[in-house]
Phi, psi and omega in degrees: 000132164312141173264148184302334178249175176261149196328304157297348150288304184277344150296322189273359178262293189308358172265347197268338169279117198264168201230324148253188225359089197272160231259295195305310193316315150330265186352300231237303179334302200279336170294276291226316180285335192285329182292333183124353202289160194230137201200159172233169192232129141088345191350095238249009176250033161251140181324133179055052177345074151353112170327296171214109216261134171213104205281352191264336190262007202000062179254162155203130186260141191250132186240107178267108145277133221297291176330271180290014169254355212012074160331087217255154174102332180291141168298358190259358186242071202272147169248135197299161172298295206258152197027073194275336171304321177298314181301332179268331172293308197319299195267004159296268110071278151357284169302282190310326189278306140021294194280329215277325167326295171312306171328276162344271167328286186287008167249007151245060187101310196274148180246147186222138199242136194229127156258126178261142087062269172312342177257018180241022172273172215299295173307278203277038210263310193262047148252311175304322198288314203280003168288341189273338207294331192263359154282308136026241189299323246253000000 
């Protein structure tokens, strides 16, 4: 199958997707502050440079977007038509630095909070924030 755009259009959409502060990572940053919690970005001498470290909860929450993370049953996680094979290595790739990340963090100690992409959308947003909130506190 053709891809719909040309080799320079589709480099230029795939350069425009940022990889930090992403739109959910806002959602749950001003939630998390608004709440009292106090937090750092990005750490970079934890395993997978955590998204967002909460050094007093010796927690760290991970914001998976559902595509690249291959969020599997969601609707938001389509594997492309064209080069599908790359895509797929791509996002196995993903998945394996993910579990071994995780792995990692909780033997050492850290509790992981993993958010997907899709559970910060209009519906299920305020089921999600107060599941962190009550992991948290707990």
């Amino acid at each position: 199958m053709v891809d719909v755009h040309s080799k320079e259009t589709r480099s230029y959409n795939m350069s425009r997707i940022r990889s930090k502060d992403t739109k959910p990572e806002m959602l749950v940053r001003k939630f998390l502050h608004k709440n009292g919690f106090r937090y750092r970005l990005y750490v970079k001498s934890l395993p997978g440079k955590p998204d967002i470290v909460l050094p007093k909860y010796k927690t760290v929450i991970f914001i998976h977007g559902c595509f690249w993370h291959g969020h599997e049953g969601c609707k938001y996680y389509v594997v492309p038509k064209t080069r599908t094979e790359w895509w797929l290595h791509k996002i196995g790739t993903n998945i394996s630095n993910d579990s071994n990340v995780e792995t990692a963090l909780k033997n050492a100690g850290w509790k992981v909070i993993k958010i997907w992409e899709c559970e910060l959308k209009k519906t299920p947003i305020g089921y999600t924030l107060d599941s962190v909130k009550s992991i948290l506190t707990i």
